[in-house]
N, CA, C and O of each residue as an XYZ file, in Angstrom:
356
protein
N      -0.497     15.062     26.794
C       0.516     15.250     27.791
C      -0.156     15.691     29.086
O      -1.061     16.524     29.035
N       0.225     15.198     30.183
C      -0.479     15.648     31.455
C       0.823     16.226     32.434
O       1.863     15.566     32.418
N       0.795     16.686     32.749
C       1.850     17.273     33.710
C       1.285     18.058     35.243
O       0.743     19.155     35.110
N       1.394     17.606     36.344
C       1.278     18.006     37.567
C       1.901     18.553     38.337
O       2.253     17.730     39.181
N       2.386     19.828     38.629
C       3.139     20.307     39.572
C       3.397     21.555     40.414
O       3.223     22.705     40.013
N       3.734     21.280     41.353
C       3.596     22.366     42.863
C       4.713     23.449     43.026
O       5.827     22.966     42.821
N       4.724     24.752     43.333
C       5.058     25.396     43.373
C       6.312     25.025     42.642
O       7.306     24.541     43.184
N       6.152     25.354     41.064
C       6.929     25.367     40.062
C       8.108     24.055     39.510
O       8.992     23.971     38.657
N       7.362     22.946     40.808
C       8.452     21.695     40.324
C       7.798     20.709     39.561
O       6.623     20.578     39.905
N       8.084     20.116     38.825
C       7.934     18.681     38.099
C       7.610     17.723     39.417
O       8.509     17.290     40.139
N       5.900     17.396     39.672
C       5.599     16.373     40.600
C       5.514     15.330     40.156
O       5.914     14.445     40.913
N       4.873     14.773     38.493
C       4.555     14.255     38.356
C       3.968     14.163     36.453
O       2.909     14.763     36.264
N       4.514     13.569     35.346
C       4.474     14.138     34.267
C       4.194     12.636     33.455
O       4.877     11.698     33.866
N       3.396     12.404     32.523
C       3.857     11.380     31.489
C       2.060     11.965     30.011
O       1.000     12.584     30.104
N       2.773     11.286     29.018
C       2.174     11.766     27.579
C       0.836     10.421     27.800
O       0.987      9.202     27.892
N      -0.150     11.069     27.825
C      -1.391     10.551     27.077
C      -1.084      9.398     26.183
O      -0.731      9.643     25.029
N      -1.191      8.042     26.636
C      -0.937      7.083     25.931
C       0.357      6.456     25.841
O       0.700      5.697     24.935
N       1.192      6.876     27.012
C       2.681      6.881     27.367
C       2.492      7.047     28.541
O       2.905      8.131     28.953
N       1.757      6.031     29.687
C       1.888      6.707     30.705
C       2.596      5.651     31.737
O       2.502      5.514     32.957
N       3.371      4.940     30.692
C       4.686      3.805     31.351
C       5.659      4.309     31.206
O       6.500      3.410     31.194
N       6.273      5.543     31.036
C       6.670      6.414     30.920
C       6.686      7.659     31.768
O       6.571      8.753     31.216
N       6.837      7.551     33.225
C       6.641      8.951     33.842
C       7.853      9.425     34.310
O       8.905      8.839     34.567
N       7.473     10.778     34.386
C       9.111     11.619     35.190
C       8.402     12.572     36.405
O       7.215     12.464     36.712
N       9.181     13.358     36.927
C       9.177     14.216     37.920
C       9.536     13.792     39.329
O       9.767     12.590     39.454
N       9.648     14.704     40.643
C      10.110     14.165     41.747
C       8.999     13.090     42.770
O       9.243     12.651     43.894
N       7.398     12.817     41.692
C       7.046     11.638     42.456
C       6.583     10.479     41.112
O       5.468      9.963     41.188
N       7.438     10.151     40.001
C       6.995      9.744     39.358
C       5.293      9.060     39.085
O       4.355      9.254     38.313
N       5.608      8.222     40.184
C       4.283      7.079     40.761
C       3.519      7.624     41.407
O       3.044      6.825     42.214
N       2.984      8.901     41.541
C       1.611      9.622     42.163
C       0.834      9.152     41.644
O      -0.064      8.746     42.382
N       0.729      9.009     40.803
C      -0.760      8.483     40.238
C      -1.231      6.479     39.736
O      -2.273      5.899     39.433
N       0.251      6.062     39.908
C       0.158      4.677     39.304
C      -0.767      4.171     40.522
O      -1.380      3.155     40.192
N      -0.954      4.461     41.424
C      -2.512      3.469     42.419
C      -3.962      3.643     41.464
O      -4.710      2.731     41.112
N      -4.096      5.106     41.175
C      -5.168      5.753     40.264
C      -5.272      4.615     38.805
O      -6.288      3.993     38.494
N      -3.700      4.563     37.939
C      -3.669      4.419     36.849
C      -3.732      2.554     36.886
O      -4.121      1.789     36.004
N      -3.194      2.252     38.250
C      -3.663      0.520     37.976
C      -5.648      0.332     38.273
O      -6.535     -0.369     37.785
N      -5.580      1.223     39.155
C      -6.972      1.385     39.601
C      -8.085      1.411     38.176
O      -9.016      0.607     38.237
N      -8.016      2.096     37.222
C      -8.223      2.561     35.813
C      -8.476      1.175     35.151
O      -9.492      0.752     34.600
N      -7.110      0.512     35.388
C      -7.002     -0.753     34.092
C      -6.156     -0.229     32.952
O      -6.013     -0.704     31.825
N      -5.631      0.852     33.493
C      -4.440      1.135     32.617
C      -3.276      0.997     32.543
O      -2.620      1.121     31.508
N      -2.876      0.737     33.570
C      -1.443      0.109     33.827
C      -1.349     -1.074     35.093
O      -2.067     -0.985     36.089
N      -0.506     -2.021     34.926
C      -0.270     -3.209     36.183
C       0.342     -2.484     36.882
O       1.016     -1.527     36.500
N       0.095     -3.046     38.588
C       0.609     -2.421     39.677
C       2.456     -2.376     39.092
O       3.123     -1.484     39.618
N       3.048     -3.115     38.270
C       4.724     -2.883     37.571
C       4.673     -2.085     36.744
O       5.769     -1.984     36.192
N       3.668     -1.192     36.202
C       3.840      0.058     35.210
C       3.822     -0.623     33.844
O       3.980      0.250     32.990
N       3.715     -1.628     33.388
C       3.467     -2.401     32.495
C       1.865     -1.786     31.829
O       0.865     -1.388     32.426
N       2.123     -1.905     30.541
C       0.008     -1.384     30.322
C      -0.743     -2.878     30.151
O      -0.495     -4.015     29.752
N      -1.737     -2.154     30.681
C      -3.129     -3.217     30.869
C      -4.098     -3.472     29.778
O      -4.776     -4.428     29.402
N      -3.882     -2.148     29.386
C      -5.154     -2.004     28.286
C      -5.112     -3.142     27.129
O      -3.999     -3.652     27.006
N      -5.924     -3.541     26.426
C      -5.542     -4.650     25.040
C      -4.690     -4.252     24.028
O      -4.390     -3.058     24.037
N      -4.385     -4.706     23.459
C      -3.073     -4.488     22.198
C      -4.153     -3.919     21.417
O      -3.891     -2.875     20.820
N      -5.479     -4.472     21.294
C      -6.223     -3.872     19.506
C      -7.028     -2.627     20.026
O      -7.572     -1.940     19.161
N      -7.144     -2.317     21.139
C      -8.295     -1.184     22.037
C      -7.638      0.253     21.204
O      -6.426      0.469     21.186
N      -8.643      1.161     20.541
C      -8.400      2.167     19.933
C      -7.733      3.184     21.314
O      -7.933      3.279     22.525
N      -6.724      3.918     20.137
C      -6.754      4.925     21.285
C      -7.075      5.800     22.132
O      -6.463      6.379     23.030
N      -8.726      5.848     21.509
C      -9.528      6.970     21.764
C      -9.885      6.655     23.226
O      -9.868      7.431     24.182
N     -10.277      5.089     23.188
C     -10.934      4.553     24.360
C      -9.709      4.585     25.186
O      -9.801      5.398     26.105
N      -8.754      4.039     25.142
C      -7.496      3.493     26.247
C      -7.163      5.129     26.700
O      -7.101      5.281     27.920
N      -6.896      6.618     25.699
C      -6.500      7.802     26.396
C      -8.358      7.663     27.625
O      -8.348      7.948     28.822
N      -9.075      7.399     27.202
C     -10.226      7.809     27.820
C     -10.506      7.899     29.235
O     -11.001      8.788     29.928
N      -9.845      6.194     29.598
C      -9.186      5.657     30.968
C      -8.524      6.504     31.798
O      -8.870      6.672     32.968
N      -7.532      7.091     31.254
C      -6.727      8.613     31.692
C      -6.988      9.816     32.224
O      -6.631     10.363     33.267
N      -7.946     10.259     30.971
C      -8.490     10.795     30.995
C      -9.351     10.981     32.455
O      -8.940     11.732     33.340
N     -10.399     10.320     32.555
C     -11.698     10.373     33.437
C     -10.894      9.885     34.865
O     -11.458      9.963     35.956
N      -9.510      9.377     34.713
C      -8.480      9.274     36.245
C      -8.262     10.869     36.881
O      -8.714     11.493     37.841
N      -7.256     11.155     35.714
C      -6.721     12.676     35.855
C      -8.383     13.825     36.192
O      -8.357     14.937     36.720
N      -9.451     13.200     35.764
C     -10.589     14.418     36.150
C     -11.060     13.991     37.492
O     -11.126     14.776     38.437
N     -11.275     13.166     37.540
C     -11.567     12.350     39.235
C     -10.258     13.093     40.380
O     -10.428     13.523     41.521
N      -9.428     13.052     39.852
C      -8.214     12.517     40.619
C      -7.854     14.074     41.484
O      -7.433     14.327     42.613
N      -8.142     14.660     40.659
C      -7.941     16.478     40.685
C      -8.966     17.253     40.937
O      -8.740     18.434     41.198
N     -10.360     16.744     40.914
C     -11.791     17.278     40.655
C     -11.900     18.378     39.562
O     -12.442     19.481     39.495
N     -11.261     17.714     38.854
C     -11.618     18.759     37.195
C     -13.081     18.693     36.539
O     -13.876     17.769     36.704
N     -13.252     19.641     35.902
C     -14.290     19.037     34.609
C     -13.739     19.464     33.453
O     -13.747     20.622     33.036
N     -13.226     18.442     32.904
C     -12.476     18.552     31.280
C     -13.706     19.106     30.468
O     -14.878     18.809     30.697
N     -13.209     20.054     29.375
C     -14.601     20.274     28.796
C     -14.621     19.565     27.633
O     -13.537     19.232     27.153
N     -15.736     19.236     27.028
C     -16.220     18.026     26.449
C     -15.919     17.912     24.851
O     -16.705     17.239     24.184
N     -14.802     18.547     24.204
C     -14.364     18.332     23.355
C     -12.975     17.213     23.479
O     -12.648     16.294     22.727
N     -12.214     17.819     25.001
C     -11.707     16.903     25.010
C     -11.686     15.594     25.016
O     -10.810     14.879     24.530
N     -12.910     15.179     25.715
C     -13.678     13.735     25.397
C     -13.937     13.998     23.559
O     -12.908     14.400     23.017
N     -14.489     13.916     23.121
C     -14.940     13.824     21.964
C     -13.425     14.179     20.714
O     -13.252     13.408     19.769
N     -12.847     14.932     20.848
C     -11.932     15.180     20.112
C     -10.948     15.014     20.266
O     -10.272     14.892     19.244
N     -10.281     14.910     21.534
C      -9.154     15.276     22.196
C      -8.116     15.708     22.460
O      -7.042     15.202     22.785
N      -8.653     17.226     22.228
C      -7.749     18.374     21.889
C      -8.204     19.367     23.220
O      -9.350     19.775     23.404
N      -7.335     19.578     23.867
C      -6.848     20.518     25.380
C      -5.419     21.365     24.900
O      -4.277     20.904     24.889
N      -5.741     22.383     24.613
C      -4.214     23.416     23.962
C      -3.722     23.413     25.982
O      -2.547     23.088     26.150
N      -4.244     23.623     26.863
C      -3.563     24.284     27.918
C      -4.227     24.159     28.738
O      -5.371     24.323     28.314
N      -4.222     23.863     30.179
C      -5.372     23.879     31.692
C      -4.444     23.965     32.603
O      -3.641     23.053     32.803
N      -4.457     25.427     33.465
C      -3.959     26.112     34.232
C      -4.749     26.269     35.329
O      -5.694     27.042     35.493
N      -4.202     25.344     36.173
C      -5.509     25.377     38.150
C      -4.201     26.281     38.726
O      -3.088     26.212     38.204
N      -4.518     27.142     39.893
C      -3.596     27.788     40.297
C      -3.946     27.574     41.534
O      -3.284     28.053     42.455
């Protein structure tokens, strides 16, 4: 689940592997990023292949949302992909 937002509002929200699927008051913040990726068509449609594991297709996401924000995810989440919580203030 990724969720983005500014002084306490919903900017921008959709689930890891569901990300044709977004809510908040800018849904499409990130769909330039996420067609950019190869993860979704500029129509929110997904890009990725039907047989592509999920490990690889969240991966795409992944390395958007760390670019996108200047994060450094720490490296289980690559490898495992387990993040309980990440709080930027």
């Amino acid at each position: 689940m990724f969720s983005h937002a500014r002084d306490g509002v919903d900017v921008c929200s959709f689930g890891i592997g569901e990300e044709g699927w977004r809510w908040g008051d800018q849904p499409d913040l990130l769909l330039p990023e996420l067609v950019a990726a190869g993860v979704l068509h500029s129509d929110g449609q997904y890009a990725r292949p039907d047989d592509e594991s999920y490990r690889d297709r969240d991966r795409h996401t992944l390395a958007l949302i760390e670019t996108r924000f200047d994060l450094s995810l720490p490296r289980d989440v690559w490898e495992n992909e387990r993040l309980l919580a990440l709080v930027i203030g």
